[in-house]
N, C-alpha and C positions, 0 to 999 in steps of 0.2 A: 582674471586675477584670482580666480579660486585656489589654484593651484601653488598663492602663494601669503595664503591665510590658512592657521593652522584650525581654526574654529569657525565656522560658520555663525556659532552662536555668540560671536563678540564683533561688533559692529564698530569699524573704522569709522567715525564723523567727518564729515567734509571741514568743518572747521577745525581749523589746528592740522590738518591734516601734512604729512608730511608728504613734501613732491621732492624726487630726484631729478639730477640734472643727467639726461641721457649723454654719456662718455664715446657711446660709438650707436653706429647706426643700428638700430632695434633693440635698443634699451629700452627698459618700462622705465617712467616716471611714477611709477604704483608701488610704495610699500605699505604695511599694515601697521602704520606709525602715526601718533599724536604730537602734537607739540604743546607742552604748558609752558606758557610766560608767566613769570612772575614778578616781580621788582627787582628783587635778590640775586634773582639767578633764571635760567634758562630749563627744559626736561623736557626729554621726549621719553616714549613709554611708547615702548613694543612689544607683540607678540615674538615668543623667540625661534627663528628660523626657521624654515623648512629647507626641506637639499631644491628648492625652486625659487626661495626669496634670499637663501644665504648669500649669492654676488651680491644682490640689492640690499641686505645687512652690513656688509661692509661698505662698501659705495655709501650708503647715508652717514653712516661712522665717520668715513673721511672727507665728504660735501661737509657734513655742517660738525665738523671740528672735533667731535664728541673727547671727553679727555679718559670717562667712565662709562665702564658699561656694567653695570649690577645684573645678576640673570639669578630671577627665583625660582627656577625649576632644576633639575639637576641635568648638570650636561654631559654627563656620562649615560642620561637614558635617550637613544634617539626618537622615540615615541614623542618626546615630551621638547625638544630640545635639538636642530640640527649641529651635530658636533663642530662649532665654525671654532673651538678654540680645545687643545690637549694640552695641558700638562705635563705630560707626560712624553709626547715625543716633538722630536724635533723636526718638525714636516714645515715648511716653505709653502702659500700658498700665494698663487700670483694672480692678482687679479685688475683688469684697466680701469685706472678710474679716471684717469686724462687730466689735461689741462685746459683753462678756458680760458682762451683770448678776447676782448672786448675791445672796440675801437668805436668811438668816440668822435 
């Protein structure tokens, strides 16, 4: 999962930790994601993309409902920031995230 943390020196906790649901075969359940509960309301708090966790950035976005995504670094610099969203142009990115059937 190195490859899909942008800092070695900020450490994912096992608790809170955010798990994906694999959409097709050889999906990681591994992002570098927390989750905080709180009473009020719900947050998760991630490291922002690399071009090796950005499918798995979206895919968590859309598992667990997200409505907001806040990014405090700027995402015009890709040093800092894999560009998963522009402004500026009108690019289509398609990516599986499936659906899960349960039977009961």
């Amino acid at each position: 999962n190195e490859k899909k943390n942008r800092s070695r020196s900020i450490v994912n906790y096992n608790e809170g930790a955010v798990r994906l649901v694999p959409t097709k075969p050889g999906d990681s359940t591994y992002i570098h994601a927390s989750q905080i509960r709180l009473p009020y309301s719900n947050y998760i708090i991630a490291q922002a993309p690399t071009k090796h966790s950005f499918v798995d950035f979206l895919r968590m976005i859309w598992q667990y409902q997200v409505s907001v995504v806040i990014c405090l670094v700027p995402l015009h610099d890709p040093d800092t920031c894999y560009p998963y969203f522009n402004p500026r142009r009108q690019k289509v990115v398609r990516v599986s995230v499936g659906v899960i059937t349960t039977k009961c």
